[in-house]
C-alpha positions, 0 to 999 in steps of 0.5 A: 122112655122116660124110666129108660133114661134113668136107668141109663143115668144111674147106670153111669153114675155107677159105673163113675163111682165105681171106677173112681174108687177103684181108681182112689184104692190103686193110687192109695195100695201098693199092692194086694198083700199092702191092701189085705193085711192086717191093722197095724198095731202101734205100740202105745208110749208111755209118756210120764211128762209132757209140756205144752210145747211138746203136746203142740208138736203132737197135735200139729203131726197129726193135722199133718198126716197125709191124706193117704194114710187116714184113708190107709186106716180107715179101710185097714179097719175093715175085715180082711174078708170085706176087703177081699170081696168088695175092695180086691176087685176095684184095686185090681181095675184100679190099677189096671186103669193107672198102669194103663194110663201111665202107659199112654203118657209116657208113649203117646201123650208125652212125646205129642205134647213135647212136639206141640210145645217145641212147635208153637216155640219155634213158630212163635220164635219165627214170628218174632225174627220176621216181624222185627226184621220188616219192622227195621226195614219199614219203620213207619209201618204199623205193627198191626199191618205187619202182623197180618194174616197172610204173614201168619199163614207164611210163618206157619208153613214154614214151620210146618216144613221145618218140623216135617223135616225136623221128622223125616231127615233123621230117617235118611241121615245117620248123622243128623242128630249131631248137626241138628241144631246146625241144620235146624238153624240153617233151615230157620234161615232159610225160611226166614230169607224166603218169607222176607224175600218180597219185603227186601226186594220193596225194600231195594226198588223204593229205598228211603232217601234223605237230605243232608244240609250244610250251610243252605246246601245238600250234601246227600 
């Protein structure tokens, strides 16, 4: 059991170890021709005089060469045959793996976190509108009453609904993306005036009244 269980661990740490280079070897080659050809020759300059300034410039270029082309050459390094056995393989599932993985971002992972961001904005926008709006009409009550959890439960349907029609008009209306904006607006109201609608009407039937005194006596 126990032999079992190890095999299985180093099966996997293979197979991670594996496809981390083939990963690393799809990221670093263009393509299979820019993996198998040969070491390039750099032509040696021949420099007659050299002065400390320009002997710094050189060592700071070379502490600035990119990770990418160290490993470039590292691996041009090796024999083109090697490299056709063992490396050619892991770059094609390397590449396989980011071309695949670049496909689903841009088709799925993209487009789904554009729509949780624009969510939780217009969520927390609507929020804000209705928590200020029964702060101004209930100034002595605290944020903490306002900010309830049944207010929240309120804001997030109706944020829900404004998404799903935000989804489902476009199927219906030719013209919608022109007045989106416009319509996103007076759907927002709207579900603004329906959460707000109990609190304006407490508001309308207890209004605060106040004394105004001139002189000893009430004015309003």
């Amino acid at each position: 059991m126990i032999e079992n269980k190890n095999r299985k661990k180093i099966a996997l740490s293979l197979i991670a170890s594996l496809t981390s280079v083939s990963v690393l070897l799809g990221g670093v080659f263009d393509s299979s021709q820019d993996l198998l050809k040969d070491y390039p020759q750099t032509p040696k300059a021949v420099i007659e005089t050299i002065d400390d300034y320009t002997r710094d410039d050189l060592e700071e270029a070379n502490e600035k060469e990119s990770y990418r082309q160290k490993l470039k050459k590292l691996i041009y390094k090796i024999p083109v045959k090697v490299r056709v056995v063992f490396f050619l393989p892991l770059w094609i599932l390397g590449s396989l793996i980011i071309a695949s993985a670049d496909f689903l971002f841009k088709t799925l992972i993209a487009p789904f976190a554009s729509l949780i961001i624009s969510f939780l904005l217009q969520t927390l926008l609507l929020f804000l509108i209705i928590g200020i709006c029964i702060k101004i009409m209930f100034p002595d009550l605290p944020w903490s009453k306002i900010f309830n959890k049944k207010l929240f439960l309120s804001v997030l349907f109706g944020s829900i609904f404004m998404s799903a029609c935000d989804l489902i008009v476009p199927h219906f209306w030719k013209d919608y993306s022109f007045y989106r904006n416009i319509s996103r607006f007076v759907l927002g109201l709207i579900v603004i005036l329906i959460i707000l609608k109990p609190f304006i009407k407490k508001k309308l039937e207890h209004p605060v009244s106040y004394e105004i005194q001139y002189n000893g006596k009430t004015l309003a």
